[in-house]
C-alpha positions in Angstrom: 8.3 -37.4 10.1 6.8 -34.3 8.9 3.4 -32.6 8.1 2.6 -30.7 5.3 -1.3 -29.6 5.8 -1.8 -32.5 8.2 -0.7 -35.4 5.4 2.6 -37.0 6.9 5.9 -37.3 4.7 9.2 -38.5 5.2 11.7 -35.9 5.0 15.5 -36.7 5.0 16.8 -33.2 4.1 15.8 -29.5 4.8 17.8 -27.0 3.2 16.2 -23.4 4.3 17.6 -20.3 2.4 17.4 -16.9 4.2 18.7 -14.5 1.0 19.2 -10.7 1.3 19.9 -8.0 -1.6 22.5 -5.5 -1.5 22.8 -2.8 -3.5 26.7 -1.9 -4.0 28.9 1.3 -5.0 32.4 1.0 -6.7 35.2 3.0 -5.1 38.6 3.6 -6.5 40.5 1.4 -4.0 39.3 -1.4 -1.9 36.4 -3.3 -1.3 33.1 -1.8 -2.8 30.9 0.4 -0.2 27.1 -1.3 0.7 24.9 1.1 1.3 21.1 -1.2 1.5 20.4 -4.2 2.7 16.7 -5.8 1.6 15.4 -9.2 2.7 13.9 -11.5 -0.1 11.4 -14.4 0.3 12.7 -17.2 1.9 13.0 -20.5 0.8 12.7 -24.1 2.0 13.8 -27.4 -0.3 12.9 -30.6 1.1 13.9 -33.9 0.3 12.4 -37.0 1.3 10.4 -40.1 0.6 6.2 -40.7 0.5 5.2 -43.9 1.7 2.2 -46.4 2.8 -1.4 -46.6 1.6 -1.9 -43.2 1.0 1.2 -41.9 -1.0 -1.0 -41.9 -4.1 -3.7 -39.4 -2.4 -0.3 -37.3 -0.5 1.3 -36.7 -4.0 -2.4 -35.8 -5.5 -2.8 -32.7 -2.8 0.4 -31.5 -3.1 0.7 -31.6 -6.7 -3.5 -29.8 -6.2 -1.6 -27.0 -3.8 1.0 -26.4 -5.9 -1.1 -25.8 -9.3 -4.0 -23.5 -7.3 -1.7 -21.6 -5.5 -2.8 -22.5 -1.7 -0.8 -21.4 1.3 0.3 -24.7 2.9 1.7 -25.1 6.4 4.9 -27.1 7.1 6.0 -28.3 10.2 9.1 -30.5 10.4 12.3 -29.3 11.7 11.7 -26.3 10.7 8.3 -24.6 10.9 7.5 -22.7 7.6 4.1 -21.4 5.4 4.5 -20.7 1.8 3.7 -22.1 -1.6 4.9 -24.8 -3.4 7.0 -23.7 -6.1 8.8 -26.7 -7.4 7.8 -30.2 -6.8 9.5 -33.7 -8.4 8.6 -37.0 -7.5 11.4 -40.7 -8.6 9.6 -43.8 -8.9 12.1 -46.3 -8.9 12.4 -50.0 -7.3 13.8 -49.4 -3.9 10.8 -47.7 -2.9 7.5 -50.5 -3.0 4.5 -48.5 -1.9 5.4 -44.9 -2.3 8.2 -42.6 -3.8 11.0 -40.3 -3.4 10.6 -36.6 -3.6 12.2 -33.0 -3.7 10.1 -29.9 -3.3 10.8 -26.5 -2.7 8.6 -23.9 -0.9 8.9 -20.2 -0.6 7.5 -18.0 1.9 4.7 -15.1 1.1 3.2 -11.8 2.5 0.2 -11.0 1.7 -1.5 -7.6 1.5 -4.2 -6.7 3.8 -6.8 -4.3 2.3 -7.0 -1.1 4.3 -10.8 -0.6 3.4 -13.5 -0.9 6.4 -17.1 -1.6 5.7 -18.5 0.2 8.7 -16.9 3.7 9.5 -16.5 5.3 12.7 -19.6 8.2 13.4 -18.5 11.1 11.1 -16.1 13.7 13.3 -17.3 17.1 13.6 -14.4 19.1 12.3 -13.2 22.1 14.8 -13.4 25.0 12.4 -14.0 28.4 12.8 -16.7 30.3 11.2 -15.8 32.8 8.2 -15.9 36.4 9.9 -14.6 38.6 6.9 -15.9 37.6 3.8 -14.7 40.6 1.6 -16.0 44.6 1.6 -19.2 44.5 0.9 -21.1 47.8 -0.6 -24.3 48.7 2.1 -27.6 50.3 0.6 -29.0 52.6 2.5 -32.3 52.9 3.1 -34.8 55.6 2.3 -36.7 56.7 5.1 -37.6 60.1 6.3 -36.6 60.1 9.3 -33.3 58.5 8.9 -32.8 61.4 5.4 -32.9 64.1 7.9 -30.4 63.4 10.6 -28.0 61.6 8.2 -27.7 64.1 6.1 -24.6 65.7 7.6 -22.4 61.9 8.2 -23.5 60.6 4.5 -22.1 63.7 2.9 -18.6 63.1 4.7 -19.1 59.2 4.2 -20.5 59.5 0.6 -16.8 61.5 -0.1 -14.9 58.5 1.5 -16.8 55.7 -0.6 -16.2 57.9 -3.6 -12.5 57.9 -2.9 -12.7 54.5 -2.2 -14.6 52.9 -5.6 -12.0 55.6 -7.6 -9.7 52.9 -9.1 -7.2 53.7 -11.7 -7.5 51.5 -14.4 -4.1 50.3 -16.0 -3.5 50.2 -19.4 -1.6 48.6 -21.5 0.1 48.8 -25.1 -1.8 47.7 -28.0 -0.6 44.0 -29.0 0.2 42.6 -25.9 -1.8 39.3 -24.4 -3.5 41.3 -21.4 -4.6 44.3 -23.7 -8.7 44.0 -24.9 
């Protein structure tokens, strides 16, 4: 006796199927090297036989399951969730008030979305403030006080600035991409 979603069956055979891939690479002489191994979805067939009063209503949900998709539990001598991929049913005399079956389910992962409605409180980032932003050119400012005593240190500093903004501008031959 067996349950598939709570609704009992009779199962006389359970065939579970654990297949890997491997991915292989010839070599000259002997056997070729493996170098990956990757586990595929597993599989389950079952056969079996649906009896009693409610056979009709079993064979409606499963046949339901299998056509929408739905994740069904199984739990029999082996314990397994999956889909339905292939169901069959044989109505023949033996069998009075029900009917013989093979079905074959195959295990699923499904993806979890990574998105959260309600974030965490916004992190203050640890950052530093920008000290040097560049040379910036100063204005001086006319007073008459200030003319007086600065006279001296803005001749000097008024000869560095000078050598400073001096910049050699490059030129280049007529034609070329960069010339204007």
């Amino acid at each position: 006796m067996a349950l598939i979603d709570g609704k009992y069956i009779t199962v006389e055979n359970e065939s579970p199927f654990f297949p890997i891939t491997v991915t292989e690479q010839p070599v000259e002489k002997g056997v070729n090297l493996i170098d990956h191994v990757q586990a595929q979805a597993r599989t389950l067939s079952l056969t079996g036989v649906i009896v009693g009063t409610d056979a009709a209503k079993t064979r409606a949900y499963i046949i339901a399951a299998k056509d929408k998709g739905m994740i069904i539990n199984y739990v029999g001598r082996n314990q397994f969730k999956g889909l339905i991929t292939d169901f069959s049913t044989g109505h023949d005399y033996t069998t009075a008030d029900g009917f013989t079956f093979s079905m074959e389910l195959r295990e699923i992962k499904i993806a979890t979305s990574s998105y959260v409605e309600t974030l965490p409180p916004p992190i203050k980032a640890q950052v530093t403030k920008i000290v040097n932003s560049g040379t910036k050119q100063t204005q001086e400012k006319k007073s008459a006080k200030s003319k007086s005593n600065k006279k001296k240190s803005s001749n000097t500093s008024k000869k560095k600035e000078k050598e400073k903004e001096k910049v050699e501008k490059v030129k280049f031959k007529t034609g070329s991409k960069w010339a204007t």
